[in-house]
Rosetta silent file (secondary structure, phi, psi, omega in degrees, C-alpha in Angstrom):
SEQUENCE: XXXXXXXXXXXXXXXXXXXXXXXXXXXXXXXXXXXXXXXXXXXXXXXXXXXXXXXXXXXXXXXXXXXXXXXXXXXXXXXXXXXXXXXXXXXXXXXXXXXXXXXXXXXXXXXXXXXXXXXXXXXXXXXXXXXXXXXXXXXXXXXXXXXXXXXXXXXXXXXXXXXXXXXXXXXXXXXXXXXXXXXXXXXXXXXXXXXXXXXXXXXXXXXXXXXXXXXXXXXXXXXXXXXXXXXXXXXXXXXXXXXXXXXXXXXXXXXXXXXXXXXXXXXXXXXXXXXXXXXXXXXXXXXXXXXXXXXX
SCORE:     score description
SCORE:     0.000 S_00000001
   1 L     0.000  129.741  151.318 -248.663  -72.706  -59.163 S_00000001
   2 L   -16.662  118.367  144.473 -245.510  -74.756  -58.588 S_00000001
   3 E   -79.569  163.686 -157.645 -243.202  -75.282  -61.457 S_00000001
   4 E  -138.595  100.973  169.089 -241.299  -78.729  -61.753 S_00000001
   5 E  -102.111  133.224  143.981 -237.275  -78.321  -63.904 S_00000001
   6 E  -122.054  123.429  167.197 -235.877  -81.871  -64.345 S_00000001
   7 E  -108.268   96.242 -173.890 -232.068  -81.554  -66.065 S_00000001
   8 E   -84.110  -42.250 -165.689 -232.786  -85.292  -67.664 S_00000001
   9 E  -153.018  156.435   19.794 -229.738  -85.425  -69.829 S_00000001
  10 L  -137.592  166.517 -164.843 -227.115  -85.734  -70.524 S_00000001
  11 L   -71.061  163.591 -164.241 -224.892  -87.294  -67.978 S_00000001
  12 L    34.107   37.541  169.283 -221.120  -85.398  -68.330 S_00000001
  13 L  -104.388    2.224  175.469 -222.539  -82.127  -69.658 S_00000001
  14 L    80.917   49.815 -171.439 -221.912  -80.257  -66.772 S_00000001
  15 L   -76.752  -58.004  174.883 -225.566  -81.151  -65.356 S_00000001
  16 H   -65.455  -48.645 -174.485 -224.373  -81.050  -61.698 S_00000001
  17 H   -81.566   -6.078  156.602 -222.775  -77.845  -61.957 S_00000001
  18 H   -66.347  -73.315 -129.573 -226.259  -76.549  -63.504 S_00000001
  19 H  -119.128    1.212  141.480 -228.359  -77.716  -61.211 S_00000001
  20 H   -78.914  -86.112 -124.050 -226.247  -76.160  -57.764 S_00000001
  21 H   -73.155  -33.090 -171.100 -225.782  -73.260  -59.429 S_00000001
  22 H   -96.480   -1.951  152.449 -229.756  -72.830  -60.133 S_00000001
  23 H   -50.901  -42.041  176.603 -230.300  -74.058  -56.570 S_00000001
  24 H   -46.543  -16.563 -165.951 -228.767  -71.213  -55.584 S_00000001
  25 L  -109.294  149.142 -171.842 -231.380  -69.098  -56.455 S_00000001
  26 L   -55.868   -5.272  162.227 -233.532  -67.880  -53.804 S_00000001
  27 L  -130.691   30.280  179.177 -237.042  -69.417  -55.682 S_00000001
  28 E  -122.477  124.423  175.343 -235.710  -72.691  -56.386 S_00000001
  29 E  -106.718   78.366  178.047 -236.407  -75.624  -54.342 S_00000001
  30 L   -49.246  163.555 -168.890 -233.696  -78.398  -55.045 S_00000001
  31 L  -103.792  160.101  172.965 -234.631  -82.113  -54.546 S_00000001
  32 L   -61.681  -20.022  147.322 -233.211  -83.828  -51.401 S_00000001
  33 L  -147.064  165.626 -137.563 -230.876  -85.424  -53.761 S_00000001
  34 L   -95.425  -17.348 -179.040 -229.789  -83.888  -56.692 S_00000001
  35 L  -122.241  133.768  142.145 -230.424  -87.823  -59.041 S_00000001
  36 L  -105.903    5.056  169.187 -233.351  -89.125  -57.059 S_00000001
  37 L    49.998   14.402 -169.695 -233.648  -91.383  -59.932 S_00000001
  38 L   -58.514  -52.052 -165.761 -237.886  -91.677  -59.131 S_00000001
  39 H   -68.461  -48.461 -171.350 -238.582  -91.521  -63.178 S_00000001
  40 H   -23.764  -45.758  167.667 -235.736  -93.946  -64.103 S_00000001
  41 H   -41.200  -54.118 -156.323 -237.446  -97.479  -63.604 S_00000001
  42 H   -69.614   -0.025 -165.744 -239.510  -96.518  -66.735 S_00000001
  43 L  -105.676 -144.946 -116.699 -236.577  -96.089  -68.670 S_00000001
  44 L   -70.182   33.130  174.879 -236.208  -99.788  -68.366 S_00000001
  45 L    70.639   26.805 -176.728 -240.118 -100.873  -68.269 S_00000001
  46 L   -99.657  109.791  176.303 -240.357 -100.821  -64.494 S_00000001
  47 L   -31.884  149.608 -177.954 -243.011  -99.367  -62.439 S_00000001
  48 L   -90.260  170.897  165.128 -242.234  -96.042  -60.549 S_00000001
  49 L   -94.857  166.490 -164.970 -242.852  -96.122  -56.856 S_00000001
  50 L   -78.902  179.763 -158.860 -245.568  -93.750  -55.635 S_00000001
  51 H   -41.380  -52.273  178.308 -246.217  -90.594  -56.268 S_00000001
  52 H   -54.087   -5.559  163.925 -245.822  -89.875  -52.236 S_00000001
  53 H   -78.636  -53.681  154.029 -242.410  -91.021  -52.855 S_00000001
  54 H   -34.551  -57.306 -149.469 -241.722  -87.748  -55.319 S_00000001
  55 H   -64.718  -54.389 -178.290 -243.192  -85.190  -52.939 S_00000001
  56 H   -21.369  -56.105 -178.119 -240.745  -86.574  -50.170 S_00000001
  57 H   -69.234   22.337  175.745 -237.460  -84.928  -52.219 S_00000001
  58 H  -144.761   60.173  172.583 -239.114  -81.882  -51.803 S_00000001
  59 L   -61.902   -4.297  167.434 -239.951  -81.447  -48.132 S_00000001
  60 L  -128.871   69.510  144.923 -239.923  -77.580  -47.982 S_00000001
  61 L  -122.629  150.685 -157.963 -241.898  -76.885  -51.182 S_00000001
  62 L  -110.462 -175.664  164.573 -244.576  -74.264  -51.274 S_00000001
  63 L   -95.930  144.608 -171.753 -246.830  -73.019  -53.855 S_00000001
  64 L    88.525  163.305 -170.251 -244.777  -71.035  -56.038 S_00000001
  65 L    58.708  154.262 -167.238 -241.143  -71.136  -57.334 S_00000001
  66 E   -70.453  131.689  122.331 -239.368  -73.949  -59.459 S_00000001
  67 E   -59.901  123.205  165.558 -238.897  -77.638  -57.616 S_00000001
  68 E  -116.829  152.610 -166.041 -235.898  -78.641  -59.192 S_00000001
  69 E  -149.234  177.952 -167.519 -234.478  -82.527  -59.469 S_00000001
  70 E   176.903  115.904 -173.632 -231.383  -83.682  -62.292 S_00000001
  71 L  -170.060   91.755  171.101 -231.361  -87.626  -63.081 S_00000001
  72 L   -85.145    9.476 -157.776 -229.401  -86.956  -66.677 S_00000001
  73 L  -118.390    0.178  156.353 -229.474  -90.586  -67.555 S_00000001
  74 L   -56.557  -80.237 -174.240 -233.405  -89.834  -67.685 S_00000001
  75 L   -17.793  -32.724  169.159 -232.699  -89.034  -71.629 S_00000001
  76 L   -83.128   18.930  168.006 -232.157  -92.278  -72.457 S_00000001
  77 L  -114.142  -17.181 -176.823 -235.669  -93.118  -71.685 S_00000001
  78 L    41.411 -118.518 -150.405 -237.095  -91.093  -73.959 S_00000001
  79 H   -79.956  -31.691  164.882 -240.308  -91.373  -74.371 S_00000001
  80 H   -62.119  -33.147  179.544 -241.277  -93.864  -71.581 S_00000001
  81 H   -64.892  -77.193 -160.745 -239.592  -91.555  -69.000 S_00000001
  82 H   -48.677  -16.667  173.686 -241.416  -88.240  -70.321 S_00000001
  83 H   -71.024  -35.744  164.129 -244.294  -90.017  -70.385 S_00000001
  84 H   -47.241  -57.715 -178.467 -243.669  -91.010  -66.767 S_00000001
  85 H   -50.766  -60.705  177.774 -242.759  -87.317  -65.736 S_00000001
  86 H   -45.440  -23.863  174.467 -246.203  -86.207  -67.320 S_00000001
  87 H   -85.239  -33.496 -167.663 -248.246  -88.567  -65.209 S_00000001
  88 H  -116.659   18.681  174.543 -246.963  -87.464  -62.015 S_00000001
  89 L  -152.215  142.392 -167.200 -246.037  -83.806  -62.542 S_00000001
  90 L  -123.863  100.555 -149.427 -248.182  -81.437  -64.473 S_00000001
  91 L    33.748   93.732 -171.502 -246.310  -79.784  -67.476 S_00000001
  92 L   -76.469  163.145 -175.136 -243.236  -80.491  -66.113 S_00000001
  93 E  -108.340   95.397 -179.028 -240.126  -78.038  -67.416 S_00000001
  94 E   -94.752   79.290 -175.914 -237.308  -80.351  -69.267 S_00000001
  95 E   -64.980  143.745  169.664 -233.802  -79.332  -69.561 S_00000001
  96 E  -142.721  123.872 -165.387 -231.362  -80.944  -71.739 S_00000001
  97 E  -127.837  106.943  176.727 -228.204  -80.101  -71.544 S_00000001
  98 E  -100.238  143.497 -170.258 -226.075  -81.807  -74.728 S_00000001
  99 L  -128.753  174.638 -172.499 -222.587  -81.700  -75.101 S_00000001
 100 L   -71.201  136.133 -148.607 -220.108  -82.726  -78.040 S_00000001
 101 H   -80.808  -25.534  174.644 -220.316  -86.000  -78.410 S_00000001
 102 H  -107.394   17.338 -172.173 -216.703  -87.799  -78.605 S_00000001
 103 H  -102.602  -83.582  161.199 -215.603  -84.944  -76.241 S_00000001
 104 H     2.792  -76.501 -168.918 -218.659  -86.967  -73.979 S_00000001
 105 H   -50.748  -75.043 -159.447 -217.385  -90.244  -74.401 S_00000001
 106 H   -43.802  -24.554  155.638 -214.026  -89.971  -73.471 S_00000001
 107 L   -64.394 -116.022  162.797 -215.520  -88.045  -70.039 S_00000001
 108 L    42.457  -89.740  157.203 -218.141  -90.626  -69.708 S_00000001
 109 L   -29.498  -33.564 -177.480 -215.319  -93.281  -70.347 S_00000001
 110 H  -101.198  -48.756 -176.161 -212.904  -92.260  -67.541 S_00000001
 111 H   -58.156   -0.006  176.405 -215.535  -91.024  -65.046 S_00000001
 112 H   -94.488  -47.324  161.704 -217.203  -94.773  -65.128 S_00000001
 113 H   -52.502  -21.371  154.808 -213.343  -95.807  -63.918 S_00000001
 114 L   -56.604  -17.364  159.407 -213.561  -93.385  -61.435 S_00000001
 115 L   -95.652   16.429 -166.393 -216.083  -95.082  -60.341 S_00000001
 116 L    46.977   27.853  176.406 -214.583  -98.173  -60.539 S_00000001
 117 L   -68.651  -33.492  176.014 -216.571  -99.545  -62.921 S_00000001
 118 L  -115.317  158.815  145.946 -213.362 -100.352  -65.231 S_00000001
 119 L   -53.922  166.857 -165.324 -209.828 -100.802  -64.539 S_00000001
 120 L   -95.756   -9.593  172.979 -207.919  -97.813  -63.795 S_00000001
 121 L  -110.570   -8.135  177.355 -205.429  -98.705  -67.346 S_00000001
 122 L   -51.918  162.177 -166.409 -208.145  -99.805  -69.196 S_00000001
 123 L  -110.849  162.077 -169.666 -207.774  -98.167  -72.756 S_00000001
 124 L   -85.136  -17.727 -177.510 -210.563  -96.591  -74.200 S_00000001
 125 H   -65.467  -33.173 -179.922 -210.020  -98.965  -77.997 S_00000001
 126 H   -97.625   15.571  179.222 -210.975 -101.804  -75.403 S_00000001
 127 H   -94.958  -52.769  171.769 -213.921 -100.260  -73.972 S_00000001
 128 H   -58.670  -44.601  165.235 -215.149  -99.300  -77.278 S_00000001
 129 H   -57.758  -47.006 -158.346 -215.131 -103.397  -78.405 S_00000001
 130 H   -89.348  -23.701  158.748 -216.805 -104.563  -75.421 S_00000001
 131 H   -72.832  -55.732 -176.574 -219.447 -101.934  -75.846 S_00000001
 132 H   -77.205   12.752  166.628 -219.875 -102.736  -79.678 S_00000001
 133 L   -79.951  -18.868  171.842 -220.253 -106.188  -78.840 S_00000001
 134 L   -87.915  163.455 -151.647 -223.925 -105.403  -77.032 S_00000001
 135 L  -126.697  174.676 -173.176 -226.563 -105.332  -78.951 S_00000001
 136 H   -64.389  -33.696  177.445 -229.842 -102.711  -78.527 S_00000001
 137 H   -62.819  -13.068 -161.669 -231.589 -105.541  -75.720 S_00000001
 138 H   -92.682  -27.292  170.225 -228.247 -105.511  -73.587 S_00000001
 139 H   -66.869  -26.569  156.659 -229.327 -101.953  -72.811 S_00000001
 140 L    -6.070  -55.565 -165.419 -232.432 -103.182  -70.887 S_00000001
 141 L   -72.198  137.781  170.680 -230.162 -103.813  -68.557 S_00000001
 142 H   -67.278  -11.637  174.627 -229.186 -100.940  -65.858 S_00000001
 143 H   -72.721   -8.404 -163.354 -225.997 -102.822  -65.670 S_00000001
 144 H  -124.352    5.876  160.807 -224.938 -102.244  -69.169 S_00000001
 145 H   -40.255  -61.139  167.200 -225.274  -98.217  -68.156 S_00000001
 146 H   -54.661   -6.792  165.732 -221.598  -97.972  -67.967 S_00000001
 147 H   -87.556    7.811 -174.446 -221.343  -98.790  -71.811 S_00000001
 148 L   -77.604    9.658 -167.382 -223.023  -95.662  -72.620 S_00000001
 149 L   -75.981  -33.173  159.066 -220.437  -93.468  -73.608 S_00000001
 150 L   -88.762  -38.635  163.927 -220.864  -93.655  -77.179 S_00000001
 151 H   -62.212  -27.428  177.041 -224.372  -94.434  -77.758 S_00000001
 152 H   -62.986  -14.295 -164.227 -225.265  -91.949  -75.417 S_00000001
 153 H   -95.279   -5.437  176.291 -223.870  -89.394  -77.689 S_00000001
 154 L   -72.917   31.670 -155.169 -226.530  -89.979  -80.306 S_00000001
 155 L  -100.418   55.491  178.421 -228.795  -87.705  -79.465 S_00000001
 156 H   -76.681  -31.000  166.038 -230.971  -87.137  -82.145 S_00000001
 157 H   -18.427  -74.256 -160.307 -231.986  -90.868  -80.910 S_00000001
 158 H   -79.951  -49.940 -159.316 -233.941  -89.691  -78.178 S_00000001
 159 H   -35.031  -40.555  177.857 -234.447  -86.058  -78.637 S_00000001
 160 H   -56.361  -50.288 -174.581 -237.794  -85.964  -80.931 S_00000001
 161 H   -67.957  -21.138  175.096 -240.074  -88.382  -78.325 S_00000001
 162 H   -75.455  -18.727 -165.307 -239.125  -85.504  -75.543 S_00000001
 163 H   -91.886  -27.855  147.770 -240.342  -83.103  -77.682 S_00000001
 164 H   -43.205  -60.951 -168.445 -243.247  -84.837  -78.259 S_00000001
 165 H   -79.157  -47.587 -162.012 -244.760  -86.239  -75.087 S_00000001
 166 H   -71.325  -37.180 -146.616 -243.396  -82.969  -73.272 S_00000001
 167 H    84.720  119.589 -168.376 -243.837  -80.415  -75.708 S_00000001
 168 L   -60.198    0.170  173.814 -241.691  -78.464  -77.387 S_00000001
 169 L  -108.656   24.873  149.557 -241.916  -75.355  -75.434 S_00000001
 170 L  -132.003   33.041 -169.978 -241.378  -76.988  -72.379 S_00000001
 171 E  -135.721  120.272 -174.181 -238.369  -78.805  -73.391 S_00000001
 172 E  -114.587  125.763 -160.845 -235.076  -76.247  -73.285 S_00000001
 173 E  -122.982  131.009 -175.683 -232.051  -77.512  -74.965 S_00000001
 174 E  -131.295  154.966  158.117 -228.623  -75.939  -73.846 S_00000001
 175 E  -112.628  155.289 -163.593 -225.476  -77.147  -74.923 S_00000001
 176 H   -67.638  -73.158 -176.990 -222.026  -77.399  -72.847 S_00000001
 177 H   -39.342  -40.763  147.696 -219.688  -75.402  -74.727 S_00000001
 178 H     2.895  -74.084  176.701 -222.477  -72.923  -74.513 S_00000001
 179 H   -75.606  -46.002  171.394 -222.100  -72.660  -70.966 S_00000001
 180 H   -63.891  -13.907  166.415 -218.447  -72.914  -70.593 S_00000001
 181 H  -100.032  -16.525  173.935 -218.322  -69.660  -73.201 S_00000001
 182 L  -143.061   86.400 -163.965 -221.263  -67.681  -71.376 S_00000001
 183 H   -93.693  -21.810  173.917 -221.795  -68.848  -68.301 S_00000001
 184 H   -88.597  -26.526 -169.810 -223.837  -65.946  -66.942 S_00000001
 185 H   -73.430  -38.055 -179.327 -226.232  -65.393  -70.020 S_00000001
 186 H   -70.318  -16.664  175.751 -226.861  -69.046  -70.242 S_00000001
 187 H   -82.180  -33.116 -167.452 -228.035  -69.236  -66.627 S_00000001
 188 H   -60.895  -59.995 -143.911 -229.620  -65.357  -67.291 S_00000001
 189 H   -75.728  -33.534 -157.736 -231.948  -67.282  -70.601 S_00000001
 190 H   -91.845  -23.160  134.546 -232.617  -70.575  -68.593 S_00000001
 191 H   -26.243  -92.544 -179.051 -233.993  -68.063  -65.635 S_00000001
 192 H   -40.482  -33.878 -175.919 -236.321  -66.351  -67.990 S_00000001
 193 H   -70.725  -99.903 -159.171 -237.525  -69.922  -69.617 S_00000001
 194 H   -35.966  -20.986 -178.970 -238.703  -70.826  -65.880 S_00000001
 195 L    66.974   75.359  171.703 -239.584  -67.272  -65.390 S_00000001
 196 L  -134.186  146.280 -133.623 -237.148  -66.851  -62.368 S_00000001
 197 L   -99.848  120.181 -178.101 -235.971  -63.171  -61.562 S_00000001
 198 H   -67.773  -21.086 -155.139 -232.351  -63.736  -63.360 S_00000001
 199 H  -114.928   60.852  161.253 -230.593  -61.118  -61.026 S_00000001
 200 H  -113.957  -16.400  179.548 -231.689  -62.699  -57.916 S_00000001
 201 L   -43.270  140.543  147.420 -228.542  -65.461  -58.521 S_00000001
 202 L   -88.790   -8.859  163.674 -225.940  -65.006  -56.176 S_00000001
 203 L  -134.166  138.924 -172.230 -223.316  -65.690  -58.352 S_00000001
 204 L   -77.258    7.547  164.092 -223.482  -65.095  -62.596 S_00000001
 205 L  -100.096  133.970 -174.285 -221.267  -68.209  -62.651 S_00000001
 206 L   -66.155  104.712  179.713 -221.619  -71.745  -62.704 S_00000001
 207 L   -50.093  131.570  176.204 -220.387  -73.621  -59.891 S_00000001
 208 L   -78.959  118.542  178.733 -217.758  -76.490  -60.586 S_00000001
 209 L  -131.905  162.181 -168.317 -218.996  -79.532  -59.607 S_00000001
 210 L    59.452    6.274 -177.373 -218.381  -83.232  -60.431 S_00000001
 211 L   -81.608  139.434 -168.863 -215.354  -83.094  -62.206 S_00000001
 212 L   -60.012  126.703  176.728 -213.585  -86.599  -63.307 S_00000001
 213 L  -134.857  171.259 -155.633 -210.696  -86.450  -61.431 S_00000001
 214 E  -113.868  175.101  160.172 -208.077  -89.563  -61.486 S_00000001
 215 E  -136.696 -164.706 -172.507 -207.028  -91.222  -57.615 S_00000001
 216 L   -58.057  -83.377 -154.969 -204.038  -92.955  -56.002 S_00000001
 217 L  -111.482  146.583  166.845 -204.973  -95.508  -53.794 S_00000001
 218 L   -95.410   -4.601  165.019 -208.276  -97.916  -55.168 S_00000001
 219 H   -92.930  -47.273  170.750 -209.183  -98.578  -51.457 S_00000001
 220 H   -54.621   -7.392 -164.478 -209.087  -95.175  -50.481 S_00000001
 221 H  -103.126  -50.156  174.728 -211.303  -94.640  -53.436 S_00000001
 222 H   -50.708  -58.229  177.666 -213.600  -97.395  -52.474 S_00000001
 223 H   -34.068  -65.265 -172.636 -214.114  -95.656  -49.261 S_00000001
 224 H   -63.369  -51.398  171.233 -214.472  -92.383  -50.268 S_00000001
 225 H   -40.072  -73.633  166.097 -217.255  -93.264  -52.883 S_00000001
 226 H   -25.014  -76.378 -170.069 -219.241  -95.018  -50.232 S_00000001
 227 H   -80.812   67.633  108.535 -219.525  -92.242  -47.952 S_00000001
 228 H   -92.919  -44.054 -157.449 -220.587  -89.462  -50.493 S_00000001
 229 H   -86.386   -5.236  177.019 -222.970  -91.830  -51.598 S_00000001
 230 L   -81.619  -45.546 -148.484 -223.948  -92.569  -47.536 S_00000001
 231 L  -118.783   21.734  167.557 -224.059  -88.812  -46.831 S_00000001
 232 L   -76.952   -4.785  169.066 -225.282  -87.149  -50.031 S_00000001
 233 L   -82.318  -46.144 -161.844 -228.417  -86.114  -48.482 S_00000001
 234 L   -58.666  -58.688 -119.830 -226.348  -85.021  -45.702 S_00000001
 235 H  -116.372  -68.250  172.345 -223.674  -82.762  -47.863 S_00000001
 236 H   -33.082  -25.279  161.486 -226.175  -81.602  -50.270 S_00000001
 237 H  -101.950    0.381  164.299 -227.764  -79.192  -47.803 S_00000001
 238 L  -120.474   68.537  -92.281 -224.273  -78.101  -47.105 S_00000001
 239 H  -111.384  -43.730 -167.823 -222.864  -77.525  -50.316 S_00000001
 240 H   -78.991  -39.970  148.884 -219.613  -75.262  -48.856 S_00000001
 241 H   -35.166  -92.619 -179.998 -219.046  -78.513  -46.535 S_00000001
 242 H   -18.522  -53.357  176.268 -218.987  -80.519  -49.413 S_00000001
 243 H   -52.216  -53.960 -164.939 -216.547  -78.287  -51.424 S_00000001
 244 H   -80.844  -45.131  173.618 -214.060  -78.199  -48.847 S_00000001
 245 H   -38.112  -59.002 -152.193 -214.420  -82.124  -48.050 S_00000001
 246 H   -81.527  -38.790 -165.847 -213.652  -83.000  -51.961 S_00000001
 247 H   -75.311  -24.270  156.849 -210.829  -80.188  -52.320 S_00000001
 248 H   -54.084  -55.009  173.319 -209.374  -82.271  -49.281 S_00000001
 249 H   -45.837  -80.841 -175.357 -210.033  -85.094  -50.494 S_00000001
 250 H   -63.609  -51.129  166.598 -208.193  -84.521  -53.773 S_00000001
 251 H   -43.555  -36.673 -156.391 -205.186  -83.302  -52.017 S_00000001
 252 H   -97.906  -60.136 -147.775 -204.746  -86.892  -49.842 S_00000001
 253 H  -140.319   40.582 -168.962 -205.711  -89.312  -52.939 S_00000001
 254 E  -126.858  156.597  160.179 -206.959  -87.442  -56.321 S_00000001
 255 E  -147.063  156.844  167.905 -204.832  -86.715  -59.168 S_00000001
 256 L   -43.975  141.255  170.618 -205.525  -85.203  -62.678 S_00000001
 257 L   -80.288  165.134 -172.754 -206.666  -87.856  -65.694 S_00000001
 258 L  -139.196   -1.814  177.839 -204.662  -88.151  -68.249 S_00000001
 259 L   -38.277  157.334 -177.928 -207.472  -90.646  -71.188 S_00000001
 260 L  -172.064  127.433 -175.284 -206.535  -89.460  -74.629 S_00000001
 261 L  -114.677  150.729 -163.747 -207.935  -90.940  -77.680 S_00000001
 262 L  -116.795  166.046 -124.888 -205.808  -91.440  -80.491 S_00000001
 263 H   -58.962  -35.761  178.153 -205.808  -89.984  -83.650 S_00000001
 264 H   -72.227  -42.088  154.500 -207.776  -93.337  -85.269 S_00000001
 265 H    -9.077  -76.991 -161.102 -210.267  -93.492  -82.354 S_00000001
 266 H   -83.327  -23.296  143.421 -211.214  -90.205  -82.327 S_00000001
 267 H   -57.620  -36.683  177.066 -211.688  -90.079  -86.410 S_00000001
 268 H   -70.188  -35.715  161.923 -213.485  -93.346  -86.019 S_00000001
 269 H   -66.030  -62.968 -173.131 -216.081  -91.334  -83.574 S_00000001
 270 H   -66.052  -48.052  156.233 -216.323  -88.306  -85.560 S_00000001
 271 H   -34.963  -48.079  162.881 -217.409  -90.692  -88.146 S_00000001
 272 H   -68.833   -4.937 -179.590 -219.481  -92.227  -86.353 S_00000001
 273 H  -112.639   -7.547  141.526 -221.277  -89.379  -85.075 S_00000001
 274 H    -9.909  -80.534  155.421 -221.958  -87.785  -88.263 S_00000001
 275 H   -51.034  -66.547 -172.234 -225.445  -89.090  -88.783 S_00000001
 276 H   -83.112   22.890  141.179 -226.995  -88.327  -85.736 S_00000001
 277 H   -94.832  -69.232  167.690 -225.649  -85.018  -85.800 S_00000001
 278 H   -14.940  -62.242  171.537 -226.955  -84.005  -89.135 S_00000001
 279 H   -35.987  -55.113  175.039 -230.040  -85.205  -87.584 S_00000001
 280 H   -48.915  -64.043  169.800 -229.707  -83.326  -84.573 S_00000001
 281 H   -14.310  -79.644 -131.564 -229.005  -80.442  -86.791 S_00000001
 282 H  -100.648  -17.806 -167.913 -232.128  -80.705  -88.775 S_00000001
 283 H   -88.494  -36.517  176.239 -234.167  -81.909  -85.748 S_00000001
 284 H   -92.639   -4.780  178.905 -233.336  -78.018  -83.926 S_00000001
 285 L   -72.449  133.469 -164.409 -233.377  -75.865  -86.992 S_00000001
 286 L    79.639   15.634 -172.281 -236.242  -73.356  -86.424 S_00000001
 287 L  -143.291   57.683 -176.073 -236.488  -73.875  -82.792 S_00000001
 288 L    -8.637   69.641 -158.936 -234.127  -70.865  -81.881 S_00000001
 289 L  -139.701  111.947 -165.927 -232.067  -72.806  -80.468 S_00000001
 290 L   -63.993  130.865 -177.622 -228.148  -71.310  -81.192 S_00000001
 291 L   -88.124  111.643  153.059 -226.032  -74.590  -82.882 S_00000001
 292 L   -39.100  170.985  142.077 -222.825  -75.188  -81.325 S_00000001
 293 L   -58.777  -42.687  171.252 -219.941  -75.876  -84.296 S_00000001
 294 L   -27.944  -59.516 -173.776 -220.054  -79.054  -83.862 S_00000001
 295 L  -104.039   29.920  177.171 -223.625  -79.252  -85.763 S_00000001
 296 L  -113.829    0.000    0.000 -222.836  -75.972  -87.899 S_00000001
């Protein structure tokens, strides 16, 4: 029988470099793109499209071995998405991969200007207003995605209705720092959950992928975004292509970020993220699941 991993959340958790690196393994069948977004409508009350639309991202799957797909902005649906997953895949495999939470935002926050979503000077104190100015209905909207950097970090929010509809032994919770301090064990454990041979990986390391980088030029930027987003089916079966395109790429018009949040900001977060860490805390205790510091 087929196994089905979706890495639903969370977006800037190192998701992407998770889900290449477990491509990688020789009984893993990656989706044709790595967000096919198929579940997502339901995360705003929308029908999915059919089922024969799933099967498509996975034109060379067999019987046997993991299908794998990663659409991390699936978490935020909570319980309508897993319910969605559950209808059309049968006891699907849920990764969640959480990361610290005002560590999050401030990624979150630059990589939606990297996307041009913001200005390229916006500050993050004036991001943070026009995001607490929406209220829980403005998130309906898929348009009001890019405001997600702090709410997104709550995610004791969601976490309970996944555990629920999916079940808690199919729902494996990893954390980032995790992976950036053991990057081979944590891929060796999340093997063994899927029951994949760990020391068939070719490499015990995660590959880096997706990292928020800063640009130049904003037309050269425009440009470049298009065509990844033209050719990601294309690039995605060539992964070493890809690498060398972006490392190129970064040379002609990328530069390091430089966001920083300052010292009342980033006190004003860690306040605010208090509760729904305690929560979190209290929501994973007993479910051998190793606690970052952050919730210790």
């Amino acid at each position: 029988m087929t196994t089905t991993a979706l890495i639903a959340g969370v977006n800037k958790a190192g998701t992407t470099s998770l889900y290449v690196s477990l491509s990688e393994h020789p009984d893993v069948v990656p989706s044709a793109l790595k967000e096919t977004r198929y579940f997502l409508p339901a995360r705003y009350g929308r029908p999915l499209e059919p089922a024969s639309v799933w099967e498509g991202y996975f034109p060379t799957a067999s019987d046997g071995g993991v299908r794998l797909e990663a659409t991390p902005s699936c978490f935020y649906g909570g319980a309508w998405v897993a319910r969605a997953m559950c209808d059309v895949i049968a006891q699907p495999r849920v990764i969640l991969v959480l990361r610290e939470p005002v560590a999050r935002a401030l990624s979150f926050f630059t990589y939606q200007k990297m996307r041009l979503r913001f200005p390229e000077d916006m500050p993050f104190e004036q991001y943070l207003a026009a995001a607490d100015r929406l209220h829980d209905a403005d998130f309906d909207d898929p348009a009001n995605e890019k405001y997600m950097a702090v709410r997104g970090g709550r995610y004791a929010d969601w976490l309970p209705a996944w555990r629920d509809v999916v079940g808690e032994d199919h729902v494996h919770v990893m954390f980032f720092e995790h992976l950036l301090a053991d990057q081979a064990g944590q891929l060796r454990a999340l093997a063994e959950w899927l029951h994949l041979d760990p020391d068939r990986f070719p490499h015990e390391t995660l590959r880096s992928e997706n990292l928020t980088t800063g640009y130049r030029n904003r037309r050269l930027q425009q440009l470049a975004l298009a065509g990844n987003d033209r050719l990601e089916l294309v690039l995605r079966r060539m992964p070493a292509v890809k690498r060398a395109l972006r490392a190129a790429y970064f040379r002609l018009n990328g530069r390091l970020v430089s966001d920083e949040l300052s010292t009342a900001v980033r006190a004003e977060l860690t306040a605010r993220f208090e509760e729904p860490n305690r929560r979190l805390a209290a929501q994973l205790r007993g479910a051998e699941v190793p606690l970052p510091p952050w919730l210790t």
